[in-house]
N, C-alpha and C positions, 0 to 999 in steps of 0.2 A: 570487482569491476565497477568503476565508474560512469556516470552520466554520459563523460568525454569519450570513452574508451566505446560504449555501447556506440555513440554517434561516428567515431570512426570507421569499425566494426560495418556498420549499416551503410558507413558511404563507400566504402570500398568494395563489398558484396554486389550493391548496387549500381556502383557509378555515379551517383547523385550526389553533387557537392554536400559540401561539408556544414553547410550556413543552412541551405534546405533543409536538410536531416536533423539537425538542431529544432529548425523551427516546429519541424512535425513532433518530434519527442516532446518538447516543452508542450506543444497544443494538446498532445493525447495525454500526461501528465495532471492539465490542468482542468483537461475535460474528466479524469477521475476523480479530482479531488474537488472539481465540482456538484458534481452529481452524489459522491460521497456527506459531502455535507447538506444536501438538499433530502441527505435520509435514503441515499438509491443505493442498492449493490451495484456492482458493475459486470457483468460475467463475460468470459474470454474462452470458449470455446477449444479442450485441448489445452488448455494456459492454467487458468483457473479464474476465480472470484475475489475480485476485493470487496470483503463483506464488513458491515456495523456489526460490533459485537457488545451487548448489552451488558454493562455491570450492575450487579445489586449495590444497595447499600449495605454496607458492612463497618464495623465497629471495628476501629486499629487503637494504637498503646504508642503515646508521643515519650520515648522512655527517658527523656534528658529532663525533661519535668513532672514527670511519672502522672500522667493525667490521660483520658481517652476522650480517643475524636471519634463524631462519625463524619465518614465519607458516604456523600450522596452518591443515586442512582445515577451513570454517567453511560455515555456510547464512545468506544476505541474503535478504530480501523483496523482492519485486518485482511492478513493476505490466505485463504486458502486454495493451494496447488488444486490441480485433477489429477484424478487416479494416475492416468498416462504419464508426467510429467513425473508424478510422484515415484513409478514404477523406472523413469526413466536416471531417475537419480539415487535410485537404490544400486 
């Protein structure tokens, strides 16, 4: 499923144009991947949590030059479901 496809979905359930529902999905979109990078999780209630997830540094093997890098401590984004959600899709 697509961006489009959810924005349809949403205007047809609802009624509410097409250009409106755009507008709101982009705005809740950018309000999590702002607050995401300002270091915040975000929690959804029944949805779940788009959480930071902390990597260590860890020692990798560049193998076409046979030499090793280290990879600094870095933060990934991530999506963890709720129980319910998760139960719902089992």
């Amino acid at each position: 499923m697509t961006k489009a496809d959810i924005v349809n979905e949403i205007a047809k359930s609802t009624g509410v144009e097409k250009i409106q529902v755009q507008a709101i999905v982009e705005a809740f979109m950018e309000n999590v991947k702002g607050a995401m990078i300002k270091g915040e999780n975000v929690y959804l209630r029944g949805f779940g949590s788009f959480i930071i997830k902390k990597r260590a540094t860890k020692v990798a093997r560049n193998i076409s030059k046979n030499t090793t890098i280290t990879i600094p401590e870095h933060n990934i984004p991530a999506f963890k479901p709720s129980k319910s959600f998760s139960n719902e899709v089992k």
